[in-house]
C-alpha positions in Angstrom: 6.8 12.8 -1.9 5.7 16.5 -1.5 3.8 16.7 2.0 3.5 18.7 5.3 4.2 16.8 8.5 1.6 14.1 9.3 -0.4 15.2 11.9 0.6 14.7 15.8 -1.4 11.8 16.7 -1.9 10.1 13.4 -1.0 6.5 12.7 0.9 6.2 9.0 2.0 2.7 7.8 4.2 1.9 4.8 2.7 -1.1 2.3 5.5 -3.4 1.6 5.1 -6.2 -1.2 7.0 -9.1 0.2 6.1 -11.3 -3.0 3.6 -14.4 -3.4 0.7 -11.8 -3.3 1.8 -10.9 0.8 1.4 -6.9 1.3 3.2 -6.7 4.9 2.3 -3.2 7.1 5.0 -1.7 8.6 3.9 1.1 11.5 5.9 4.6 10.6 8.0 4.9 13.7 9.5 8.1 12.7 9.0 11.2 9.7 12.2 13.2 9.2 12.3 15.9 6.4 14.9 15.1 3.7 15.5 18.3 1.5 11.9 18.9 0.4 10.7 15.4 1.0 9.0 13.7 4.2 10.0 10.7 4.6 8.5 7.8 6.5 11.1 5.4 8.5 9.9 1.7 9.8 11.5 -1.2 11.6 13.5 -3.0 8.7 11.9 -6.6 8.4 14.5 -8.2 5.7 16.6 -10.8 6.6 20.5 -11.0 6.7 20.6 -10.6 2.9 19.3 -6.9 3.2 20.6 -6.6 6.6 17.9 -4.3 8.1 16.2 -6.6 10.6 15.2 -4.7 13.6 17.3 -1.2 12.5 15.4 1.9 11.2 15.0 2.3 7.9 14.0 4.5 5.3 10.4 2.9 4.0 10.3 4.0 0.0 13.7 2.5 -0.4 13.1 -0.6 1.0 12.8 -3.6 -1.3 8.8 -4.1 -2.3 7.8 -0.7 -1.0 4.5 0.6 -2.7 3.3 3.3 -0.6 2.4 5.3 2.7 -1.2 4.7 4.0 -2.8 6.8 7.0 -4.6 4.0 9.4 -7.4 5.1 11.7 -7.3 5.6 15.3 -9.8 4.7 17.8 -11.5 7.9 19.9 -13.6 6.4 21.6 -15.6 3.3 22.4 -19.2 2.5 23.2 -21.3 -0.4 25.0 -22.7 -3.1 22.8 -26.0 -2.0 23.8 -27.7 -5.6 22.8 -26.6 -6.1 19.8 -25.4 -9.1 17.7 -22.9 -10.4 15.7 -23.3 -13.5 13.1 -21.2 -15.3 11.7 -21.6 -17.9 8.7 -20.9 -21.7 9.7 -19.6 -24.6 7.8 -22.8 -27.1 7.3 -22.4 -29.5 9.9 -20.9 -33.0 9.0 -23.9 -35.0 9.8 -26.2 -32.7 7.5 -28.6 -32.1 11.4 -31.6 -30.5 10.6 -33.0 -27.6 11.9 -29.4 -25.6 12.2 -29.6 -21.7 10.9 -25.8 -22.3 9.9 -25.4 -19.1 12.2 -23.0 -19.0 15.1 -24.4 -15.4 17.0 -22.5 -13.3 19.4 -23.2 -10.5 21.6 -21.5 -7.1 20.1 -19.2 -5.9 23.5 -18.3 -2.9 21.9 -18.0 -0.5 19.1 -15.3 1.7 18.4 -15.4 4.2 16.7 -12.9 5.9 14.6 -11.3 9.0 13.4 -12.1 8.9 10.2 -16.0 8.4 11.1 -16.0 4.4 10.9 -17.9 2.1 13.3 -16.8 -1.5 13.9 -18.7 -4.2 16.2 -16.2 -6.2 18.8 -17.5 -9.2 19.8 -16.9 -12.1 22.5 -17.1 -15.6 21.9 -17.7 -18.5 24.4 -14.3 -18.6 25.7 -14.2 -14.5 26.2 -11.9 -13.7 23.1 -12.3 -10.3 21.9 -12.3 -10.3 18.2 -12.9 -7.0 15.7 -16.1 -8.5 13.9 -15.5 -6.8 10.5 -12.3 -8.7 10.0 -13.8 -12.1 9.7 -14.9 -13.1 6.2 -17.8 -15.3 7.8 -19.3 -12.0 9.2 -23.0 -12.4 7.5 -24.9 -9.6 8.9 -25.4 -7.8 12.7 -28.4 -8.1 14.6 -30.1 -5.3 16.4 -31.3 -5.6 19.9 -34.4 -7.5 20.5 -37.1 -4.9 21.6 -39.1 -7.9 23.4 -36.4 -7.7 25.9 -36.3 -4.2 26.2 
């Protein structure tokens, strides 16, 4: 891999295949220049047949690897401003009428990222903070309701 030295600051991971359809990330902990290569090291994560567990390890030789992918970072975050989240339900078991089939949650924040993307955080009733865009249920967000102003 022909590359200059990843940025200070960037996040890199390494995209293992660990079989049955599983793609494990493993964070880059460390780049060291081999030759004319830069190479990406992670946390070994094999068991006592590769030996590797916990030790640093060079990623494109490990066993499944199939490549280096840059991750965004958050720079900044802002308030949810009155917006919501909602999320799909399962139809309720006694078929009650009248139900949306909507759970809705406020939007606490949204982060925004490096690379320019925007992503909803939202609470639910027990005040878990979950990142709305990685639930498949997510059906749409909801803007703030101007009648409250």
């Amino acid at each position: 891999m022909e590359a200059s030295c990843p940025a200070s600051g960037q996040r890199w991971a390494a995209l293992v295949d660990r079989g049955n359809g599983c793609v494990e990330t493993c964070d880059i902990v460390e780049w060291r220049r081999e030759g004319e290569e830069l190479v990406g090291y992670i946390c070994g994560t094999g068991g006592a047949a590769q030996g590797d567990k916990g030790r640093v390890v060079r990623a494109d030789r490990h066993p499944g690897f199939l490549t280096y992918e840059r991750r965004p970072q958050v720079v900044c975050a802002l308030p949810g401003m009155g917006w919501t989240v909602c999320y799909r339900l399962d139809p309720p078991p006694d078929g009650t009428p009248g139900a949306d089939g909507f759970e809705r949650r406020p939007v606490l924040v949204w982060l925004v990222y490096d690379d320019g993307t925007v992503t909803p955080c939202d609470v639910d009733h027990d005040g878990l903070v979950y990142c709305s865009t990685d639930t498949p249920e997510l059906v749409h967000i909801e803007p703030p309701d101007p009648a409250l102003g």
